[in-house]
C-alpha positions as a printed NumPy array, in Angstrom:
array([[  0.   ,   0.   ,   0.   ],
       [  1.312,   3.82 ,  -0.6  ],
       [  0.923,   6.383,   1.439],
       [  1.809,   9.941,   0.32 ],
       [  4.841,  11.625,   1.981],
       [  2.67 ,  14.337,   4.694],
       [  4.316,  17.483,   6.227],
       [  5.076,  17.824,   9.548],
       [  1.937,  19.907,  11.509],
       [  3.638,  22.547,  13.675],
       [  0.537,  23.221,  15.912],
       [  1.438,  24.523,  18.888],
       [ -0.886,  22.954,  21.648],
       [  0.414,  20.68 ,  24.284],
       [ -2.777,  18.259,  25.121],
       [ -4.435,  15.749,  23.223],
       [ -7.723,  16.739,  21.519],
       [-11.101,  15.868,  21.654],
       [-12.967,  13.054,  19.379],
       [-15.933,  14.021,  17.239],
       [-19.532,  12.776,  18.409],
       [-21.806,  11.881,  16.582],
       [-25.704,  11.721,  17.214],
       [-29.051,  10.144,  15.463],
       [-32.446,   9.808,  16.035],
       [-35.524,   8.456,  14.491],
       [-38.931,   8.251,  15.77 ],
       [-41.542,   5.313,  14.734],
       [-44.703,   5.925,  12.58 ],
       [-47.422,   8.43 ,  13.701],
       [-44.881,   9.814,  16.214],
       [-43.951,  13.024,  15.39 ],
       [-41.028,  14.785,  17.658],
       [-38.98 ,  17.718,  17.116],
       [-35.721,  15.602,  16.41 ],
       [-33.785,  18.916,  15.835],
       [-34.123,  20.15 ,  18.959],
       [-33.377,  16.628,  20.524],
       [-30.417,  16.428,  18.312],
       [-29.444,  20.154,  19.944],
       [-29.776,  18.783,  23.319],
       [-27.591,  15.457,  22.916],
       [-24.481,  17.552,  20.812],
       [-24.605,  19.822,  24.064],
       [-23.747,  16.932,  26.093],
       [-21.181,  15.657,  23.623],
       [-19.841,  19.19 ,  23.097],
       [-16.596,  18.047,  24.962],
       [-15.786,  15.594,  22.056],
       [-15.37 ,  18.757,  19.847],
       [-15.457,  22.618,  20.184],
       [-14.708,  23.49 ,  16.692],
       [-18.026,  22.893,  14.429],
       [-21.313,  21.988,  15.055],
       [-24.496,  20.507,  12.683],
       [-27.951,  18.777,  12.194],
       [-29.371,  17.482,   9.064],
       [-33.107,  16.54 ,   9.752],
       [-35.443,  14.35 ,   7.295],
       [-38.585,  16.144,   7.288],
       [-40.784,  13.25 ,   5.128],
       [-37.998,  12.143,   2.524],
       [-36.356,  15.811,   1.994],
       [-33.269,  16.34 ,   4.377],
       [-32.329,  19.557,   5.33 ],
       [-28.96 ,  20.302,   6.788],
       [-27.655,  23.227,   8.956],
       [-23.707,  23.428,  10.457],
       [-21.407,  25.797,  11.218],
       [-17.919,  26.712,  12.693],
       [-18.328,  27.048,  16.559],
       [-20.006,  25.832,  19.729],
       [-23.328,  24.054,  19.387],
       [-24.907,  27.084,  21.087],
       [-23.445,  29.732,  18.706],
       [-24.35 ,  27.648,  15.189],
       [-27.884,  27.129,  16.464],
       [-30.736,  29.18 ,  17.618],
       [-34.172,  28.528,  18.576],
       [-35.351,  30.051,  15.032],
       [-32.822,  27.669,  13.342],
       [-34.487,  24.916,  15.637],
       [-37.529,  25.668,  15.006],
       [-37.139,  26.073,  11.162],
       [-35.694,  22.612,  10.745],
       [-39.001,  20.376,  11.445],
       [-38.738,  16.561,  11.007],
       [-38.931,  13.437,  13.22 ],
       [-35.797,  11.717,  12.327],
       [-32.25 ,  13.874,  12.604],
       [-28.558,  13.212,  12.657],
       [-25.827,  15.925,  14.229],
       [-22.586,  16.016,  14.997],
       [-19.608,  18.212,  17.057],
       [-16.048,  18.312,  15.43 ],
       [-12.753,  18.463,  16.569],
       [-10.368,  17.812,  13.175],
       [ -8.391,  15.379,  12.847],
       [ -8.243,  15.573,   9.142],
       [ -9.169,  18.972,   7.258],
       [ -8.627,  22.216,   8.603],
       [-11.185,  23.942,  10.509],
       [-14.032,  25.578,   8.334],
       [-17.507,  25.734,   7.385],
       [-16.74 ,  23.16 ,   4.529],
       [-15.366,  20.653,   7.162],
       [-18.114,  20.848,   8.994],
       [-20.421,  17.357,   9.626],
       [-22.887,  15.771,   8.744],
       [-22.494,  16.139,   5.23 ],
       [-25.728,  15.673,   3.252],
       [-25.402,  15.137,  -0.794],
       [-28.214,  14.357,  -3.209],
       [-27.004,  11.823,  -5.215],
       [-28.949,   9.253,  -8.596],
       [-30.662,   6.871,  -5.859],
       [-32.017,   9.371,  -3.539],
       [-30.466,  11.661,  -0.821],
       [-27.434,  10.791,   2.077],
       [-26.627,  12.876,   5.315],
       [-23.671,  11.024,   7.279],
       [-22.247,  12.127,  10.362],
       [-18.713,  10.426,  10.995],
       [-16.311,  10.138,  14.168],
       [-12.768,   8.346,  13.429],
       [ -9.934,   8.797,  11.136],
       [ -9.593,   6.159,   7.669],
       [ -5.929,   5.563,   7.623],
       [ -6.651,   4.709,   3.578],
       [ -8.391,   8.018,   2.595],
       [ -5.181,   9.221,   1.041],
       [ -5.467,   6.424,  -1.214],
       [ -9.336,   6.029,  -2.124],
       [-10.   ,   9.949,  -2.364],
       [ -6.702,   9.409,  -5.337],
       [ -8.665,   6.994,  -6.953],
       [-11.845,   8.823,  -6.864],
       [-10.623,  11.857,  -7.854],
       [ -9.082,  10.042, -10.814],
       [-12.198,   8.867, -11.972],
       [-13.657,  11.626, -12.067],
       [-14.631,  12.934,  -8.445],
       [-14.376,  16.372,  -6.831],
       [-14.443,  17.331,  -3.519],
       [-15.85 ,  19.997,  -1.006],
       [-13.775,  19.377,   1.835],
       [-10.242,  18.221,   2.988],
       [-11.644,  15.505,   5.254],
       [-11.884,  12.009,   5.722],
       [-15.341,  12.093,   5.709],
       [-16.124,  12.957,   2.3  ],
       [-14.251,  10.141,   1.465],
       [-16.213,   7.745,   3.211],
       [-19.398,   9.384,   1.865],
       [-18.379,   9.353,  -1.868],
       [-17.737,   5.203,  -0.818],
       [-20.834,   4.186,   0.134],
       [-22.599,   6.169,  -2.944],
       [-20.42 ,   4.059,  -5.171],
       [-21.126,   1.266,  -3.489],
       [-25.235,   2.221,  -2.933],
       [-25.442,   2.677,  -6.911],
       [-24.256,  -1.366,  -7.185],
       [-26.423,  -2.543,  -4.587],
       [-29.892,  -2.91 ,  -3.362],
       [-30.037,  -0.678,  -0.424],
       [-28.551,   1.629,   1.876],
       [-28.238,  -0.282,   4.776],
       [-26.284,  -2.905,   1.83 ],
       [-24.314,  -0.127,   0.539],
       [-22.582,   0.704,   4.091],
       [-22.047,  -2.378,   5.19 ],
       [-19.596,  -2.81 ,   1.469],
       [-18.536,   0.189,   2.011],
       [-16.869,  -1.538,   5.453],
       [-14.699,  -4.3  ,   3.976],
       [-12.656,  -1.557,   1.731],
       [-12.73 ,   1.409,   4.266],
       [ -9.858,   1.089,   6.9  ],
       [ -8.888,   2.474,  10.631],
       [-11.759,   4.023,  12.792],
       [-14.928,   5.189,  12.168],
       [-18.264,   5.103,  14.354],
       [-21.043,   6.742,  12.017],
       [-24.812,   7.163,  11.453],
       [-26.253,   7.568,   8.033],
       [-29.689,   8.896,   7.681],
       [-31.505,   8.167,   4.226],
       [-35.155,   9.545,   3.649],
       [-36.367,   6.092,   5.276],
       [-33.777,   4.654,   7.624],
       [-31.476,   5.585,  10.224],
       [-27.912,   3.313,  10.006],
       [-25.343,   3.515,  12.839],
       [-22.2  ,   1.643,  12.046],
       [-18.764,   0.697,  13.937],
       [-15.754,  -0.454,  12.702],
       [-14.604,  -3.824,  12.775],
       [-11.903,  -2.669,  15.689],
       [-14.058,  -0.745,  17.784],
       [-12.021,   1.759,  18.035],
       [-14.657,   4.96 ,  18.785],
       [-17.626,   4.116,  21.062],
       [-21.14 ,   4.206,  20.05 ],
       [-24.11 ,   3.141,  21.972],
       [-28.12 ,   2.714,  21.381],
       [-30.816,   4.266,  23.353],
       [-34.68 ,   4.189,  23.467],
       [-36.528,   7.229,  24.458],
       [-40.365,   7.205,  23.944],
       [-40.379,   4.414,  21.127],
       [-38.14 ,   6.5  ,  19.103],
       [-34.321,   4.966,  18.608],
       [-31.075,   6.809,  19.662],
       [-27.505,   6.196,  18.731],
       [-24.723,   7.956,  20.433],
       [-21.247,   8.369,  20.775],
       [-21.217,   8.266,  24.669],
       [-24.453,   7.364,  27.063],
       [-23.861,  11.035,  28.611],
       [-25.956,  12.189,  25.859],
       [-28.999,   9.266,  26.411],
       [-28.965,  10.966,  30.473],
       [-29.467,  13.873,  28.941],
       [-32.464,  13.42 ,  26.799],
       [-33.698,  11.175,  29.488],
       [-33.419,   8.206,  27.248],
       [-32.931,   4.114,  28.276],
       [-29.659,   2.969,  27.539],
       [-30.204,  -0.628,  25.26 ],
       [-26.944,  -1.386,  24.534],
       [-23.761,  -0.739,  22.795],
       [-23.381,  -1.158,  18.889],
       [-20.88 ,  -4.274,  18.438],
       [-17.665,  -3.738,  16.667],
       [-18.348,  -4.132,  12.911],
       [-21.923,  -4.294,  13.837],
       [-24.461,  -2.398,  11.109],
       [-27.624,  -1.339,  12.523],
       [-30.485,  -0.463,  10.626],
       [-33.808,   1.438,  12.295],
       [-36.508,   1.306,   9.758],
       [-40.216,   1.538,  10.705],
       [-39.754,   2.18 ,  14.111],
       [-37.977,  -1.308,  14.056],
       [-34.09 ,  -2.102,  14.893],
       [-32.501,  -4.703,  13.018],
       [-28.927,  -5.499,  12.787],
       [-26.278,  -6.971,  10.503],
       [-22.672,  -8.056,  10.054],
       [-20.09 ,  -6.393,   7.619],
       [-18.412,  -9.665,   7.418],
       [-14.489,  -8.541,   8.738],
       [-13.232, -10.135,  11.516],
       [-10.599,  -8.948,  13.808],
       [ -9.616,  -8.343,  16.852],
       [-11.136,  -6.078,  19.014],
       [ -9.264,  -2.684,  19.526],
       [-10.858,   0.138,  21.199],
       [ -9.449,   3.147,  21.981],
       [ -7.757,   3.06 ,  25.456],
       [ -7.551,   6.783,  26.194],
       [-11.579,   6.936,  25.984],
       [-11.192,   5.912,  29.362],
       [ -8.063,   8.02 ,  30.608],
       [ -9.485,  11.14 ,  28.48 ],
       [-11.675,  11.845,  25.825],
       [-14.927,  10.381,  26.943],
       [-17.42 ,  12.379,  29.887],
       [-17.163,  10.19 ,  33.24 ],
       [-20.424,  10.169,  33.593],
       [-20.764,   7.757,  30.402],
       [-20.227,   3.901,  30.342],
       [-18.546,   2.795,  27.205],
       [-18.444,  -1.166,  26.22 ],
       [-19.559,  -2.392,  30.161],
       [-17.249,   0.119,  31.706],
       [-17.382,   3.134,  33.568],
       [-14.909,   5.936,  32.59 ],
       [-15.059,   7.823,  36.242],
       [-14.673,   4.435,  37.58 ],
       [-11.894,   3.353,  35.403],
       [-10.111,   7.212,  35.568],
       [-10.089,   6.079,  39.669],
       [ -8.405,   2.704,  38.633],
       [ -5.19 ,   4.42 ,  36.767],
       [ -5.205,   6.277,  40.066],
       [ -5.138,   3.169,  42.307],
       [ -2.529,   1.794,  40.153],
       [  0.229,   4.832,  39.552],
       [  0.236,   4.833,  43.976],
       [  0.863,   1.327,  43.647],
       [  3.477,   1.553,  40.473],
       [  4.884,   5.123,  41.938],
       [  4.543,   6.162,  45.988],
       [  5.727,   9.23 ,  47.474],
       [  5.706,  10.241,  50.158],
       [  3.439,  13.242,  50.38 ],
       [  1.219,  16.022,  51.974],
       [ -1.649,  16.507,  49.563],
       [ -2.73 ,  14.432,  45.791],
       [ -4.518,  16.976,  43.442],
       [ -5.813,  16.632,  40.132],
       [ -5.091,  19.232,  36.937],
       [ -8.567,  19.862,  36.307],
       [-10.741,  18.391,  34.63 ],
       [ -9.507,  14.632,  33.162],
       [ -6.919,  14.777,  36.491],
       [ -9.123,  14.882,  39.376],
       [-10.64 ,  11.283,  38.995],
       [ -7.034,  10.023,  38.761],
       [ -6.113,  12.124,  41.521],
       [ -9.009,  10.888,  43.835],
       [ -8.017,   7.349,  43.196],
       [ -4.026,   8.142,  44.341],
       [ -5.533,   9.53 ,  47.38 ],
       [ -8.21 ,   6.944,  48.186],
       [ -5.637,   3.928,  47.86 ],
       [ -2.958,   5.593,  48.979],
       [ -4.099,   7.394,  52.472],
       [ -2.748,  10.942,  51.326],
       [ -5.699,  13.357,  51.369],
       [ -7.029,  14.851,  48.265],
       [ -6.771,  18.654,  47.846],
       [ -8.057,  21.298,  45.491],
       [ -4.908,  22.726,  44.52 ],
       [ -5.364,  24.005,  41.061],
       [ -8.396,  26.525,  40.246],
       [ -9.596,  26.636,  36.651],
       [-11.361,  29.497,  34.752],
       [-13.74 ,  27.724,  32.546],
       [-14.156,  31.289,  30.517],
       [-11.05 ,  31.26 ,  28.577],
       [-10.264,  30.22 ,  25.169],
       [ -7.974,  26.758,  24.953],
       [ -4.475,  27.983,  25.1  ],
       [ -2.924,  26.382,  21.767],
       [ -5.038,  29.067,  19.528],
       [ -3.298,  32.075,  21.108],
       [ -0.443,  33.322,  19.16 ],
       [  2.977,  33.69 ,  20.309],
       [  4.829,  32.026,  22.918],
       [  4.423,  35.121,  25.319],
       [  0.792,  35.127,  25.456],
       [  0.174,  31.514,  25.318],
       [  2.097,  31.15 ,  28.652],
       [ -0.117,  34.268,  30.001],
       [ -3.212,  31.994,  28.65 ],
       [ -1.725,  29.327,  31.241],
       [ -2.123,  31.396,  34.153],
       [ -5.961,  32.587,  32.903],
       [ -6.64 ,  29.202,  32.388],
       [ -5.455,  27.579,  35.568],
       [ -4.403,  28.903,  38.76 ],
       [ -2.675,  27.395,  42.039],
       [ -4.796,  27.66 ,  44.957],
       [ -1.871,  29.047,  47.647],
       [ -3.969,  27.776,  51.099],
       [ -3.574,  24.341,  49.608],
       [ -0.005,  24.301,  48.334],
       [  1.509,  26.327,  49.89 ],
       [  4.731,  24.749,  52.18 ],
       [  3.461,  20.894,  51.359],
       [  5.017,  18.24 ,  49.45 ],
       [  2.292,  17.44 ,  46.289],
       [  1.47 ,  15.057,  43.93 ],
       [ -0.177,  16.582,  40.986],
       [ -1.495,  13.69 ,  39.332],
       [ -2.745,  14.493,  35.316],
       [ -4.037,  12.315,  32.575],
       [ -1.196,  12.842,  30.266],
       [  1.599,  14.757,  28.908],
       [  2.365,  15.863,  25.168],
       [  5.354,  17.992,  24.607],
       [  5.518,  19.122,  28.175],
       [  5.11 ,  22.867,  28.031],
       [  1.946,  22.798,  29.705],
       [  3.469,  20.697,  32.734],
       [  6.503,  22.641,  33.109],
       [  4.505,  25.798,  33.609],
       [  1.602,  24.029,  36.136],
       [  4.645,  23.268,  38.288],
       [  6.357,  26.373,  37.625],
       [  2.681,  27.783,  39.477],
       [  2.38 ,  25.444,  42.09 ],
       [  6.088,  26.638,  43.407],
       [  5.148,  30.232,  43.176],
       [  2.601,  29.251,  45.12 ],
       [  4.71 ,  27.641,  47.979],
       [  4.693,  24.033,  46.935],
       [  7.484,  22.519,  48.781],
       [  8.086,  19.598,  46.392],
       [  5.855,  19.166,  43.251],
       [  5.898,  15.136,  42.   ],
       [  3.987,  14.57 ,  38.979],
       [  1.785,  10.968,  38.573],
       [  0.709,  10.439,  34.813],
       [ -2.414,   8.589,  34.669],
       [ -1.797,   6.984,  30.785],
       [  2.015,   5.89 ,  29.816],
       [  4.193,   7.767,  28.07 ],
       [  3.03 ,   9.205,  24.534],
       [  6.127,   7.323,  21.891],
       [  3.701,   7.618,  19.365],
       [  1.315,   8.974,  16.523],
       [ -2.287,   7.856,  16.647],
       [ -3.797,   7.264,  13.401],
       [ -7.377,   6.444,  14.518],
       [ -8.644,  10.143,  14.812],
       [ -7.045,  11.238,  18.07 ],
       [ -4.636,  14.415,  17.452],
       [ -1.325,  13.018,  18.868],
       [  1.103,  14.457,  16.939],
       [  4.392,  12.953,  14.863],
       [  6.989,  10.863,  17.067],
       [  9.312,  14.185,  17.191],
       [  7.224,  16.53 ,  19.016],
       [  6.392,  14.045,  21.586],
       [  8.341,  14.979,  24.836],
       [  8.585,  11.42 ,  25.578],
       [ 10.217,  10.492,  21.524],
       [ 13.864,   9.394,  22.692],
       [ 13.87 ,  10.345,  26.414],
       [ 14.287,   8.652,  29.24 ],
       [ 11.851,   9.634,  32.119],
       [ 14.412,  11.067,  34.437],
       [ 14.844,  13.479,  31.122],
       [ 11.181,  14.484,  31.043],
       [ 11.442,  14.901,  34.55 ],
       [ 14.395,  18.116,  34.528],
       [ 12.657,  19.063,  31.644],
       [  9.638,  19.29 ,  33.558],
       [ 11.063,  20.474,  36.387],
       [  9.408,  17.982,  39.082],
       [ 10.65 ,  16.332,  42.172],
       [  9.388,  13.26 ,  40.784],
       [  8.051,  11.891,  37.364],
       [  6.049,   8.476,  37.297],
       [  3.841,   7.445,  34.454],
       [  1.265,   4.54 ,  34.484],
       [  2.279,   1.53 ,  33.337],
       [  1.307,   0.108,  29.609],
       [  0.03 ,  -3.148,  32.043],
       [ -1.897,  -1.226,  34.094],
       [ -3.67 ,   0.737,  31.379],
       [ -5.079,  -2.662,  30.105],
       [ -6.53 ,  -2.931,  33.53 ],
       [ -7.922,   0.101,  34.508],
       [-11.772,  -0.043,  32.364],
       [-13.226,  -3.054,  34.542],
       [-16.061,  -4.909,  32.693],
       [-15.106,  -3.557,  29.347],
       [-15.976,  -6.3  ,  27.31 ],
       [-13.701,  -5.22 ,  24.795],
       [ -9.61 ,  -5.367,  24.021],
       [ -7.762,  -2.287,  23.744],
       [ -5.783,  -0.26 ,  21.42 ],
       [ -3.04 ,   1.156,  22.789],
       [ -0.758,   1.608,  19.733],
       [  0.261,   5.525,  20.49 ],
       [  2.014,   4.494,  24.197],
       [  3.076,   0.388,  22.433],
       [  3.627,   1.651,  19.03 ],
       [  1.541,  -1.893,  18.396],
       [ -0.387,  -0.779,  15.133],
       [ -3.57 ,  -3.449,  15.384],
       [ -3.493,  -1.989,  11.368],
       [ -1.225,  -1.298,   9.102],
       [ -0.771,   2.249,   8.934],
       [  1.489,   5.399,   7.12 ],
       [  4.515,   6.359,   8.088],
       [  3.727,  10.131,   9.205],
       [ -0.194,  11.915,   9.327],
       [ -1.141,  15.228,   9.285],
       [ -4.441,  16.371,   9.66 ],
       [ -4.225,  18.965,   7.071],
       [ -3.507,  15.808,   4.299],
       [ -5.26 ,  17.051,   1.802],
       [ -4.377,  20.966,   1.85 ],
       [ -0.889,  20.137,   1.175],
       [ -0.315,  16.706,   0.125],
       [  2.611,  15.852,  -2.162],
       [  1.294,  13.62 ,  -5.401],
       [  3.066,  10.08 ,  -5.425],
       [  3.992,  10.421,  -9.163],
       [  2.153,  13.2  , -11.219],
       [  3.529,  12.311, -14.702],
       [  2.35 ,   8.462, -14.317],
       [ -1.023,  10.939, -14.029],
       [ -0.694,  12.015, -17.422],
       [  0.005,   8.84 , -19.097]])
């Protein structure tokens, strides 16, 4: 397989970045509900999976009609846009990119008309082939509207729904020559389809509310709707609500389960259970275990807020040292890797977060946080907590060390810019600046989600691929790829 050579992205944020989620619902016959404003409600509670675009395509009896925009879910939609989009079955979805740049054209679900009827698909992974199948539908003849992955997949199943019998038919195809992660719903003007790759990489679950079905990226949305949780959609699992009805098929790959470790340590709400397992329950876990792997001895554990304090609380439950608030956040301030230059990005730091002197101030602490990137971030928390008064500062890391790229739609970025690429921990730890450094073990972070009935990937802190993958990604691919041969074009 090639792969086309990808710059290096030179984005200057130091955490990992949210998932997309993705949300659908359809209501059974003679029930009529404002899915649009449903739709509103559930991307609220999954705005955490994505601040930077926001949309709803509803099907209003066979015609679907799609708004999105850049921003929050609250600034793309109003209660006139709401109320202007009527229709009992609806799909949405809130971005972060992972491929494409951030714009209006980026923006999901994307709804096309197409020869067999009309599409809107709402997507949440990264295809670690798009490079390759967007080449070969460009070649014959295709043209794009975006620089994301999701186009590609959308262009797929068309192809594949013009050969076929139905929609439902036409996905499930399209999943034995798409590969790497994907969790999606596809709404046609009579059926609702929710599908999950093979792996399992990106969680998606199924809800009831009021006879009408639900699928969601995380149950946290279901709570909020006030919808019954039925169950989660299998890897590789196709499921098809037509009627009112829920039926479910196969694609036909089989593999090994892999889903996406750092659901658990970050990305997901803890408030959501994902495959069997809770995530505030398992964030407690990785706690448990870093006091086992790494004591100190200590006055006070506190978390980085937000993905920290779970960790945090589980240090200080199993290891006797009480848990503080030692670290005050301002939840008003923009994330710190959009502000430009290194001066005011450090000042966006100290808006952001703030040490809480009382707490600090003359103890020994363990600041326990979910993980760390390049280690800018860190080194300035700590440099805060000794301003403060801090007496010593140890650090507990609540995932392994980042070695790796993730390919699967989470925005780790190359091996280089990694603070852990080629360092030994003692390193990261002067670098950092901390008393102590201890990360979670890779064994431990199979442990941590107990009852998750699935197996993990874990290839960013292993560098265990469970598919083959490129050498380098970039999630501005298609903005500035570089051809693999243009004059073999022209022959």
């Amino acid at each position: 397989m090639k792969y086309r050579i990808l710059k290096q992205s030179k984005t200057p944020f130091d955490k990992v970045h949210e998932e997309c989620g993705v949300f659908g619902i359809a209501a059974p016959p003679g029930k009529e509900i404002a899915a649009a404003h449903e739709a509103y409600v559930a991307l609220f509670a999954l705005q955490h999976r994505g601040q930077e675009a926001a949309g709803i395509a509803v099907n209003n009896r066979g015609v679907i009609r799609c708004h999105k925009d850049v921003g929050l879910v609250s600034q793309v939609f109003g209660q006139d846009i709401l109320d202007g989009m009527p229709g009992s079955m609806a799909v949405g979805h809130v971005r972060y990119s992972t491929t494409g740049n951030q714009s209006r054209e980026n923006a999901q679900p994307i709804a096309i008309t197409h020869v067999k009827g009309n599409l809107a698909v709402a997507h949440n992974g990264n295809l670690v082939n798009a490079g390759e199948l967007r080449r070969r539908i460009e070649l014959n003849g295709g043209i794009f509207r975006s620089s994301n992955d999701t186009e590609v997949l959308v262009y797929t199943i068309v192809n594949e729904r013009l050969k076929c019998g139905s929609i439902e038919e036409a996905v499930k195809n399209t999943m034995s020559i798409i590969e790497g992660a994907y969790s999606l719903v596809v709404m046609s003007p009579r059926k609702l389809i929710a599908a999950r790759d093979p792996h399992g990489f990106r969680p998606l679950c199924i809800g009831l509310l009021d006879g009408a079905y639900i699928f969601a990226s995380e149950t946290c949305a279901l709570d909020a709707l006030g919808a019954q949780f039925v169950r989660d959609v299998e890897p590789g699992e196709v499921c098809v609500v037509e009627n009112g009805e829920l039926r479910s098929m196969h694609c036909g790959v089989q593999c090994k389960s892999t889903a996406c470790v750092f659901e658990y340590i970050y990305f997901a709400r803890p408030d959501s259970i994902i495959d069997g397992a809770s995530v505030e329950l398992a964030r407690q876990e990785a706690g448990k275990y870093l006091s086992i792997e790494h004591p100190v001895g200590a006055d006070v554990v506190i978390g980085v807020p937000d993905s920290g304090i779970p960790a945090a609380i589980g240090y200080a439950k199993f290891s006797g040292i009480p848990y503080g608030v030692g670290l005050i956040k301002n939840r008003y301030i923009a994330r710190t890797f959009i502000q430009p230059g290194q001066d005011k990005r450090e000042r966006s730091v100290r808006l952001k977060l703030n040490a809480l002197r009382t707490a600090v101030e003359g103890k020994r602490v363990i600041m326990v946080d979910d993980s760390i990137v390049r280690g800018t971030t860190c080194a300035r928390l700590v440099k805060l907590l000794r301003d403060a008064g801090a007496a010593e500062v140890h650090m507990r890391i609540s995932a392994p060390p980042f070695r790796h790229p993730c390919f699967f739609g989470t925005d780790i970025p190359e091996r280089s810019q990694l603070l852990a690429h080629g360092r030994t921990v003692e390193e990261m730890r002067e670098i950092i600046g901390v008393d102590s450094l201890g990360f979670l073990s890779l064994e431990a972070a199979r442990k941590i989600a107990v009852g998750c009935k699935l197996g993990f990937c874990d290839a960013c802190f292993s560098g265990e691929y469970p598919v083959p993958v490129p050498e380098q990604a970039e999630k501005n691919m298609f903005e500035n790829e570089i051809p693999l041969d243009r004059n073999k074009d022209k022959e």
